[in-house]
C-alpha positions in Angstrom: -17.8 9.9 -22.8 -18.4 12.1 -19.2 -21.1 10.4 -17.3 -21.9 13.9 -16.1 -25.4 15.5 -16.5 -26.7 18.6 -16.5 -28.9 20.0 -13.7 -33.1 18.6 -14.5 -35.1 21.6 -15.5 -37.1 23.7 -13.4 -39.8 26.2 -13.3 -37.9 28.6 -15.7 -39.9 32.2 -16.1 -39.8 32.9 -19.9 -40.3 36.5 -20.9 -41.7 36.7 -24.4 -41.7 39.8 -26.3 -43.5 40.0 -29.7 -41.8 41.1 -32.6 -42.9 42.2 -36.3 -40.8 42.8 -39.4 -42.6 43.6 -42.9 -45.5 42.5 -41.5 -44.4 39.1 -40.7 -44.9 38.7 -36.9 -42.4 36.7 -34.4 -42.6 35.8 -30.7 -38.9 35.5 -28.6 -39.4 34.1 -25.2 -36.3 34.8 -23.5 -34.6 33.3 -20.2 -36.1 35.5 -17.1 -32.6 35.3 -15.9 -30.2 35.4 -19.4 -26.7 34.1 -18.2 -23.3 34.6 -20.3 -22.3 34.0 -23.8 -23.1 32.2 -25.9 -26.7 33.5 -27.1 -28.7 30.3 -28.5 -31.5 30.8 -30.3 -34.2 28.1 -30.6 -36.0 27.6 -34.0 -39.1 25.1 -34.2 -40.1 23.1 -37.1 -42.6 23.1 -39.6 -46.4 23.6 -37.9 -44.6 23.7 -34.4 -43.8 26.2 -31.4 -41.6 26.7 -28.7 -42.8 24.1 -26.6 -40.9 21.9 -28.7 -38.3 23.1 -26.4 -39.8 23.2 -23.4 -37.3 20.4 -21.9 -34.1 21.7 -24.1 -34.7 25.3 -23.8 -33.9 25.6 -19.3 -31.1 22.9 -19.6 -29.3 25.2 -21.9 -30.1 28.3 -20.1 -28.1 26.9 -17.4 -25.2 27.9 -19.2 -26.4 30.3 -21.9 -28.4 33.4 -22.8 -31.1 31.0 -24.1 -34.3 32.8 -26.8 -37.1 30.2 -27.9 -38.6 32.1 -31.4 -42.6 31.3 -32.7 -41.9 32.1 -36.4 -44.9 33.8 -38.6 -48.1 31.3 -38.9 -47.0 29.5 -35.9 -48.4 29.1 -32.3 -51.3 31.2 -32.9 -49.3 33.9 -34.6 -51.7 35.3 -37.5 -50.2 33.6 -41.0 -48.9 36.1 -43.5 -51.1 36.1 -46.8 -48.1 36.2 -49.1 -45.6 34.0 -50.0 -42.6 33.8 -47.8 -39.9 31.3 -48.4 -37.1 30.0 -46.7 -34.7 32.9 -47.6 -37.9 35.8 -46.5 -38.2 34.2 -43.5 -34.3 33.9 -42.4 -33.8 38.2 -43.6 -36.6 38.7 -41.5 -35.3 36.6 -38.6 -31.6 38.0 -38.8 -33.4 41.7 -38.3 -35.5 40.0 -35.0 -32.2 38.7 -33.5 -30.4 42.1 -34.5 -33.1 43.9 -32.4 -32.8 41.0 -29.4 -29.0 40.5 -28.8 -26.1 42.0 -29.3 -23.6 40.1 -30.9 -23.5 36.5 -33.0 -25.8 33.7 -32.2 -25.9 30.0 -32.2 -28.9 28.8 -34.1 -30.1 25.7 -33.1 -33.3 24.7 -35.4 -35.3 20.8 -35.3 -36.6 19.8 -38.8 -37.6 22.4 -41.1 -35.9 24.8 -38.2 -32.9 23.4 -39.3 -33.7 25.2 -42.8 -34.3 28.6 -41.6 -31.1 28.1 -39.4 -29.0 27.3 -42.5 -30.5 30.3 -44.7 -30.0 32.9 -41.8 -26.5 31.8 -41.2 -25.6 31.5 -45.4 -27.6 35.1 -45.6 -26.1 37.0 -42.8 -22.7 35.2 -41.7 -21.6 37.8 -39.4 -24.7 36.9 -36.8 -23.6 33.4 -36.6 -21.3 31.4 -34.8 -22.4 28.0 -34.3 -25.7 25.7 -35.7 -26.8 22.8 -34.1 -29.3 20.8 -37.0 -31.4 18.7 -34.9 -33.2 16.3 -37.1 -32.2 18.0 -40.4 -34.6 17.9 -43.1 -34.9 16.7 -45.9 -33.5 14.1 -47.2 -32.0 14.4 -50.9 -33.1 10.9 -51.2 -37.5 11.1 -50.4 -38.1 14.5 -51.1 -41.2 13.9 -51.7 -44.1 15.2 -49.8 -45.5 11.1 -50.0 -42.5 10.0 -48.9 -41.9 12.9 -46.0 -45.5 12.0 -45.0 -45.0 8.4 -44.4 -41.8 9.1 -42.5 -43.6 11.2 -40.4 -46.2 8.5 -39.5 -43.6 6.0 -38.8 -42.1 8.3 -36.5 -45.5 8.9 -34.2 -44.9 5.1 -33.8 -41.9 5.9 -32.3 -42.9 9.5 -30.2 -44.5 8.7 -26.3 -48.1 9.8 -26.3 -47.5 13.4 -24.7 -45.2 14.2 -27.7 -47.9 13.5 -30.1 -50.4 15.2 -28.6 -48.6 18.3 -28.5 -47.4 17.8 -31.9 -51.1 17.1 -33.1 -52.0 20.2 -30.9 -49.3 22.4 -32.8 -50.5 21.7 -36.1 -53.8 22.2 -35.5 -53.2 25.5 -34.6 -51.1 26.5 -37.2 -53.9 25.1 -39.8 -53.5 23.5 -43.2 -53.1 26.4 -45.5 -49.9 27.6 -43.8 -48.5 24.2 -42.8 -48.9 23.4 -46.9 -47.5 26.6 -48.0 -44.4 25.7 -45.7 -44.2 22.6 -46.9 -43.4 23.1 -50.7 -40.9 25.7 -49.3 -39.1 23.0 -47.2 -39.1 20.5 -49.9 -37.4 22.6 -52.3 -34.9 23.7 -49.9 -31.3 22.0 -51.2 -29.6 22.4 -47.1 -27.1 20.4 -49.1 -25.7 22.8 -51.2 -26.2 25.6 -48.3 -24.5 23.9 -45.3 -21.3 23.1 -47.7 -21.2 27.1 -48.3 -20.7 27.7 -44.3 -17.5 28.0 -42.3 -19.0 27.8 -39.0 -18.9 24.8 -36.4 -22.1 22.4 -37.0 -23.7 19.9 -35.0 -25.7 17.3 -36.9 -28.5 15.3 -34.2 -30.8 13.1 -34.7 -32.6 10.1 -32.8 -30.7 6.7 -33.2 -34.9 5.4 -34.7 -35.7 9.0 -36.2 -37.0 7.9 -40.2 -37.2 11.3 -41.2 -33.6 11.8 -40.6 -31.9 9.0 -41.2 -28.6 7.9 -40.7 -27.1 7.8 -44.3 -28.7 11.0 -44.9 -27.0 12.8 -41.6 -23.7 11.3 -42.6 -23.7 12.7 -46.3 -25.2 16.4 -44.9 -22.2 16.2 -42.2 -19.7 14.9 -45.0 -20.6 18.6 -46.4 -20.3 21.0 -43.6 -16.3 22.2 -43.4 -16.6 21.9 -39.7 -19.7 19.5 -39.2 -20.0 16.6 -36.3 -22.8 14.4 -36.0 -24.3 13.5 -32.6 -26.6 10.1 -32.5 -29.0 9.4 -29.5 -29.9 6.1 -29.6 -33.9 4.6 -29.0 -35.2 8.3 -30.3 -37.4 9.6 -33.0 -37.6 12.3 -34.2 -38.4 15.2 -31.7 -34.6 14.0 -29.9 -34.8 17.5 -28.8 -38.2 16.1 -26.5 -37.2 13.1 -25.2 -33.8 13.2 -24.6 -32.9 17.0 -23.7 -30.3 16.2 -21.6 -27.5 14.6 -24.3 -29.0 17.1 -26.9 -27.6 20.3 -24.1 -24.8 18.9 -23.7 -23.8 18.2 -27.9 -24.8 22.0 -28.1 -23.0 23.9 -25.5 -19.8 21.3 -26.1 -20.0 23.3 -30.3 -20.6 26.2 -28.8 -18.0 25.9 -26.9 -15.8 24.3 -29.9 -15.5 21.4 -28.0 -16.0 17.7 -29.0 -19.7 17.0 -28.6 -18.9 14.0 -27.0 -17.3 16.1 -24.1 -19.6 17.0 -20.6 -20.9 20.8 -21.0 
């Protein structure tokens, strides 16, 4: 393992451009400065925004043409009145990033992200060349919404104080009637049957303490992907992608670069 790091992130000007497709409506913010391939595109979980990123997000763009997406419902974008599941909202996404880069993408999502990632890369193969599943969810195992629920609370045992609040902060915005509608979505979701369908390099991450995604559960998810690796960060929860950006970068640009994730960027 490189004891090398990459460089702590800055004040990084994001450019966001707002996007609609069939009415659903999408926010990319976009690296003022985008540097070379690869393009990475950052998907937020369930109830949350692009500040879950707000650490990862900079380090990557280091090296990368780096594009943070609010999905419909999300971070004060106006929730669609119909039903959109997991397979509306990844056509809808591919046409976004086909109007936003040229050429394939690494998706990177973090919990229910990880889902949309999956469905967009299953859906439209040809815009994909890499997913990093960062806290994958859910667990064949508890998928429940009692069981996701008290995994959840365990992990906010687990999250420092500034995560929570902007977690709490997140969901309050997004409001109960999307977040619920979401919900069923993700828990119906079988990512195990989708990821074993893909052909494309796939990082599996999640925090060494995170209960929602748990070690057996990562190991049988990676045990399906033809070209899966799983990265652990040990002493994190759940939002790894928060509290320990650094390791996270580095596992993504050293796939993205079909490199061992172990490996410095």
């Amino acid at each position: 393992m490189t004891t090398s790091t990459l460089p702590r992130p800055g004040r990084v000007g994001w450019s966001p451009r707002r996007i609609s497709v069939d009415g659903l409506a999408f926010r990319v913010w976009s690296s003022a400065t985008e540097a070379s391939p690869p393009n990475i595109v950052l998907l937020h979980g369930v109830g949350m925004s692009h500040r879950s990123f707000l650490r990862l997000h900079p380090l990557l763009a280091r090296s990368a043409s780096v594009h943070s997406v609010d999905l419909p419902g999300f971070a004060g974008l106006p929730a669609p009145r119909r039903n959109v599941p997991v397979a509306a909202m990844s056509d809808a996404l591919a046409e976004v990033l086909g109007r936003v880069l040229a050429g394939p993408v690494v998706l990177v999502g973090h919990s229910m992200g990880v889902q949309w990632a999956v469905e967009t890369a299953s859906r439209h193969p040809d815009l994909v060349s890499g997913l990093a599943l960062i806290g994958p969810v859910v667990d064949d195992h508890h998928r429940t919404l009692g069981a996701q629920a008290l995994a959840l609370s365990r992990d906010g045992l687990l999250e420092p104080p500034r995560v929570n609040a902007r977690v709490t902060l997140d969901y309050f915005r997004t409001g109960p009637r999307w977040f619920f509608a979401q919900v069923r979505h993700m828990l119906a979701y079988p990512i195990e049957e989708r990821v074993a369908q893909l052909n494309v390099p796939t990082l599996l991450v999640r925090g060494g303490r995170d209960p929602i995604a748990g070690d057996a559960w990562v190991e049988r998810l990676a045990a399906r992907t033809a070209r899966g690796s799983v990265l652990v960060v040990p002493g994190k929860g759940h939002h790894v992608e928060r509290t320990a950006a650094e390791p996270v970068a580095r596992g993504i640009l050293a796939m993205a670069a079909s490199r061992d994730p172990g490996e410095g960027p």
